[in-house]
N, C-alpha and C positions, 0 to 999 in steps of 0.2 A: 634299418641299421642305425644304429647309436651314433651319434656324432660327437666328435670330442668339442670342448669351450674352444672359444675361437681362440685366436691370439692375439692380444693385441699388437696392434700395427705401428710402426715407428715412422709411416712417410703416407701419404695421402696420393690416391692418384687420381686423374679424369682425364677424359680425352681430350685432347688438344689438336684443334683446328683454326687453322691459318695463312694466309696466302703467304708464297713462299717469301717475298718480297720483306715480311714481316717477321720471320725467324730468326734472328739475330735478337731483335726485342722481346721476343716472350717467351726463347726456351729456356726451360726451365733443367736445370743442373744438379738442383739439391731435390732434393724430396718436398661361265665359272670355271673350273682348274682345265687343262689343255689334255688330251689321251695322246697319247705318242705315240703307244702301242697295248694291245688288250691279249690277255690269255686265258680266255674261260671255255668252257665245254660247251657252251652255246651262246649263241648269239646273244652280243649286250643291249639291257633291255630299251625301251623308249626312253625311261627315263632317266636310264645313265644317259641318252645324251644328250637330254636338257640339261643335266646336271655339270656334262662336260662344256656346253656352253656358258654355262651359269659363274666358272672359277677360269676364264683365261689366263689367266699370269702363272699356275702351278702345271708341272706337267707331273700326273700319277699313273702310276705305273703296279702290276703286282698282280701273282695268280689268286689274290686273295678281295678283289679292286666291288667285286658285286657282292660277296659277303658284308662285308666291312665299311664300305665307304657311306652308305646311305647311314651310316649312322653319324659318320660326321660330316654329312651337308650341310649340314645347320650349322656346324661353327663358322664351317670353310667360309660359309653365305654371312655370316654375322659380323666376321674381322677376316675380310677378306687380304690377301698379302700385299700390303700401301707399304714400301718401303719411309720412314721416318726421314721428313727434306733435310736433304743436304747431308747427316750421317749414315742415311741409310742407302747413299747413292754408291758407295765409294767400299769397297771391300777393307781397306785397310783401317779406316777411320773407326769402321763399324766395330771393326774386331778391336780395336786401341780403346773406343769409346765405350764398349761392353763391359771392357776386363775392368776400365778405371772409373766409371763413370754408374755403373748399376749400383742401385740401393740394394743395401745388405739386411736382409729380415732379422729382427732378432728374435731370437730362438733359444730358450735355454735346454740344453741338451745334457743326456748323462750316458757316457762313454763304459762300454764294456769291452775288455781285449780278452780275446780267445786263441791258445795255444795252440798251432797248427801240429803236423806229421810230425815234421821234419824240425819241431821247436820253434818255429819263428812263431811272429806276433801278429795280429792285424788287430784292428782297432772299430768297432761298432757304434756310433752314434745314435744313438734314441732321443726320440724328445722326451723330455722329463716330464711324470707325470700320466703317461698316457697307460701304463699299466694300469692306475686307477680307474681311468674313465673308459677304458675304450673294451669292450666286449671281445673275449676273446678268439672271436671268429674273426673278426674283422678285417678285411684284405688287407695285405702286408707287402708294402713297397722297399724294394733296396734297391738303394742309391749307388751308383757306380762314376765316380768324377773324373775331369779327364789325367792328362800325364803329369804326374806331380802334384794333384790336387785333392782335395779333400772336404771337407764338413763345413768349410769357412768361405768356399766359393760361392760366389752373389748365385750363378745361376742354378745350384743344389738347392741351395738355402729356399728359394724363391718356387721349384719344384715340391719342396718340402713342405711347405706351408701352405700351398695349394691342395695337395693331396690331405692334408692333415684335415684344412676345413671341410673334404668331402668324408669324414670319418674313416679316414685310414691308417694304420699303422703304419709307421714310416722309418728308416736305418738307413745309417751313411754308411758303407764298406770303404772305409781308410785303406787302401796296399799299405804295404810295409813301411815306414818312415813317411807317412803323407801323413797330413792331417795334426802332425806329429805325434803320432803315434808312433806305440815302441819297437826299436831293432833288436831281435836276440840271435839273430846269427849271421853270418855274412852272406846276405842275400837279402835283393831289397823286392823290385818285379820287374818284369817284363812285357810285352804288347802280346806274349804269345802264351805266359803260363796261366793257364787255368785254375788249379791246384789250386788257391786259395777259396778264389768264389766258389769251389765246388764243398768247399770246408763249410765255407759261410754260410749256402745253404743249408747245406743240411743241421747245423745249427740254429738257423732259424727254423727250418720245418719242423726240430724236435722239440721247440721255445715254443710254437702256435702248431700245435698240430691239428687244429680245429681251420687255419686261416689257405686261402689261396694265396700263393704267392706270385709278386710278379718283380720286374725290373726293368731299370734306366739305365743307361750309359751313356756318357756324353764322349768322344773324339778317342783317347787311349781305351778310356773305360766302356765303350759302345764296341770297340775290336775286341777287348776279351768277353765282354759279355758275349756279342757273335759266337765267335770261337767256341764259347761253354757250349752255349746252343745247339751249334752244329756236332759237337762232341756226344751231347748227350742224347739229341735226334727226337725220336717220340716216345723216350725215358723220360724224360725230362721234366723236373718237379714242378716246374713253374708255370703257371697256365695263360702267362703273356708277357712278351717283354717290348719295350722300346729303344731303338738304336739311333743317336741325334750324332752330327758332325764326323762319321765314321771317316777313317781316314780308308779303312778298307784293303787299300794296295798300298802299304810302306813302302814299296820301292818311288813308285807314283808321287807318294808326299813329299819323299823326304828329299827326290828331285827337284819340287817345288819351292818348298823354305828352307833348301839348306843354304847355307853361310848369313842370311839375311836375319832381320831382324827379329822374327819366330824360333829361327834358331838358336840366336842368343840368348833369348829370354826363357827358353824352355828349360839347355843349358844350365842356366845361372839359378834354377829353379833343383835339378839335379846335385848340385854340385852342394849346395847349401843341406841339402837331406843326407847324400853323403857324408860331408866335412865332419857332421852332427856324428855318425856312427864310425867313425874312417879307423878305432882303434879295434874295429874287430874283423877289419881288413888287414892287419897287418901281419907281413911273414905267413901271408897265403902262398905265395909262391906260385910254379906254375907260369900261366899267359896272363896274370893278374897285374896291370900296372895301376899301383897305388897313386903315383905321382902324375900321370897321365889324367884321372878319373877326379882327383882333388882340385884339378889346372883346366879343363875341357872347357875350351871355351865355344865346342858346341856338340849336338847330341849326338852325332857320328861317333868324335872320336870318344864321347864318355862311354857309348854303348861298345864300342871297339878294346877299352882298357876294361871295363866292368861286367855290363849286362850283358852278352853276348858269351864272355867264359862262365860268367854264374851259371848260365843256361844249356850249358855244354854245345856252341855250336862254332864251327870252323872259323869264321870269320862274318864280320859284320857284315857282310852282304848274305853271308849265308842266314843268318838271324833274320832280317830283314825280308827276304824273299821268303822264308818259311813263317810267316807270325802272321800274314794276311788274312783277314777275317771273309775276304772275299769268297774263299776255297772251301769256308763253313755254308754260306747261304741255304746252297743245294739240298744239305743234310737235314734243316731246321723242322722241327714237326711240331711246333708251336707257334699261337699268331706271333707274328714280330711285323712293328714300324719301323718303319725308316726313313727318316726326314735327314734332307741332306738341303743344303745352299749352293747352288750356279756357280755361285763366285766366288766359294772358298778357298781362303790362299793356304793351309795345312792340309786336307781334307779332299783334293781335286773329284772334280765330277767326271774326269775320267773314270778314276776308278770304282768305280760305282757297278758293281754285278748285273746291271741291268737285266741282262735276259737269265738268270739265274732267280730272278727277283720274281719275272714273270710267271715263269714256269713252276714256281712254287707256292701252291694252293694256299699256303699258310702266312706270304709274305706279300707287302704292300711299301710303295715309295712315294713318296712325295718331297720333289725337288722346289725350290722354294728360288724364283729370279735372283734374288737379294740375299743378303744374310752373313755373309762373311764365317769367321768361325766363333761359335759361341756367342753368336752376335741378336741376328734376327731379331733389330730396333725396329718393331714394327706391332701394330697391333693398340690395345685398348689403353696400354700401362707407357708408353713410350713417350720419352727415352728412356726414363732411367729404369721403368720396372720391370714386369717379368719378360723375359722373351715371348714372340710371338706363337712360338711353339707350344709353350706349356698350357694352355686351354685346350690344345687339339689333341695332345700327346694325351692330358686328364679325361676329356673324352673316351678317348681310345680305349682306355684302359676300365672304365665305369661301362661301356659299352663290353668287355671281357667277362667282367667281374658280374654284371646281368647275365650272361649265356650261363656261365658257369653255375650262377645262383637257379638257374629255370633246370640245365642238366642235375643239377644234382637233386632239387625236387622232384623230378621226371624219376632220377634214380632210386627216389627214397618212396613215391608214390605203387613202383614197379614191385618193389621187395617187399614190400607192404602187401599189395593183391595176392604177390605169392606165396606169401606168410599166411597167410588169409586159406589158400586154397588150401597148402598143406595140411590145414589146423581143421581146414571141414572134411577132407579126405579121412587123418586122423578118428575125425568122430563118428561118422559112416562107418 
């Protein structure tokens, strides 16, 4: 497979080792797993459970755990989960320290916006350039960021350019005013509507119809991804996806950081994407409060003035209780990960489908002690660079995109012999 030119790098990184004693002077600011529970058809082999002594600090979980995981031994064994001293002890630090504190790749990218159904906009980030280089088979990655986020977040960015230097084709799906990208009608999104990414793909499958596709989602953007998932079942165009910081059960989260300082900031994250369009909100009428949605000073009540009537549902708890990504798992008929953090304060490991997780041949988890949200300072690049995740997630996915490449020579070998008989039948 072709690989595209690297790109050059804006920050330098190496691993940093040092007694704790000594962190204050030398961090740097600028630039095995535990079985919990098994559900397979037979007995798990000897060597899952070297494997499972080999990773103690992760507990995985997944009906998918003997397919799949022997292929990412070797990372789990490589950068094993060593929380980063001192930020990486502490959930709230981690999650403050991620958002402000990760180096941001630079990437030049060129934006395509595609008209949905119903007129609105959404907005496609490409990296610039890769139509030239990159072969038009080449596995096709879309980015899904989380609530309010877009193309400019350190930990897309940082997925982006990992994938890219494995010869991938790579797209940031913007939602509606993220990214700032454009609003053309009054409606921005939701945790629960689908209906865009399902545009998106199929936009991209008619753009590469030579490429596999697969997908990311980080915390808002990993529950719709879900959601599609589960919607579209063993339809489903994609031939693997990745599910990071899921919040999973809304009701669950938003018990967790409402009023508090996640709240706020998600809020004031809203309200700014709003404010930007608020003139084609206006003289909606209806259960639409304009002055409520412009003022929210947290995501209750802006989902209670805005996203909740956009989406036609009774009230904010009703929106909420029906947008969980959880009540998808069961239905997924494609591989999906799913990496989640212990100690995530948006995201709770309660609500985590566990046994929905199990029982499904095609689904695999991995909980990670540490990690906060969006955080997971830990690993080769830390602090400041890629999350710990992103080698295992690239794994994950390079490990799909091999089956697929064997299935479909297996498929093209088969049509070929049969080709073959008809043509000597024919001649007989």
């Amino acid at each position: 497979m072709a690989r595209a030119p690297p790109l050059t790098p804006l920050y330098n990184h190496r691993p940093i080792t040092f007694p704790p004693n000594q962190l204050l002077s030398r961090i740097r600011t600028k630039t095995p797993y535990k079985i919990s529970a098994v559900h397979v058809t037979a007995m798990p082999s000897q060597q899952h459970h070297h494997e499972a002594q080999a990773h103690p600090t992760l507990e995985i979980i997944g009906g998918a755990m003997d397919s799949v995981l022997p292929a990412l031994n070797s990372t789990l064994t490589r950068i094993p989960y060593n929380p980063f001293p001192l930020i990486g002890w502490n959930c709230h630090v981690e999650t403050v320290f991620a958002a402000y504190f990760r180096s941001l790749p630079d990437v030049k990218l060129r934006r395509e916006c595609i008209r949905t159904q119903d007129n609105g906009s959404v907005a496609l980030d490409w990296v610039s350039g890769d139509d030239r280089h990159l072969p038009p088979d080449s596995p096709l990655l879309i980015l899904l960021p989380g609530l309010a986020g877009g193309s400019e977040n350190t930990y897309v960015r940082h997925m982006l350019v990992r994938a890219r230097s494995k010869g991938w084709r790579v797209v940031v799906f913007n939602n509606r005013g993220c990214g700032n990208s454009p609003v053309t009608t009054p409606q921005l999104f939701s945790a629960s509507f689908t209906g865009d990414m399902r545009e998106v793909v199929a936009h991209v499958a008619t753009s590469y119809p030579k490429a596999n596709l697969y997908a990311v989602g980080w915390s808002m953007g990993a529950n719709i991804l879900v959601r599609y998932l589960g919607e579209e079942s063993h339809t489903c165009p994609l031939s693997g996806a990745v599910s990071l910081c899921n919040p999973f059960n809304l009701v669950n989260s938003g018990e967790d950081f409402r009023y508090g300082f996640y709240d706020k900031a998600l809020a004031s994250s809203l309200r700014k994407i709003f404010k930007k369009h608020a003139l084609l909100f206006e003289d909606m009428g209806g259960e639409f409060n304009i002055q409520l949605a412009a003022n929210a000073k947290y995501v209750r009540l802006f989902d209670d003035a805005l996203t909740r009537v956009s989406f036609g549902f009774k009230s904010v708890d009703d929106y909420y209780s029906n947008s969980n990504s959880s009540d998808s798992v069961k239905h997924v008929g494609i591989p999906l990960l799913c990496i989640q953090a212990a100690n995530d304060p948006v995201a709770p490991a309660r609500g985590i489908p566990r046994e929905d997780i199990k029982e499904n041949p095609n689904c695999l988890l991995i909980v990670t002690p540490k990690g906060g949200h969006l955080g997971w300072v830990a690993g080769d690049e830390a602090p400041c660079g890629a999350p710990w995740t992103d080698p295992v997630v690239m794994d994950y996915l390079q490990h799909l995109e091999r089956v697929a490449g064997l299935a479909s020579h297996g498929n093209s070998v088969h049509a070929q012999q049969s080709t073959e008989g008809l043509h000597s039948v024919e001649i007989s």
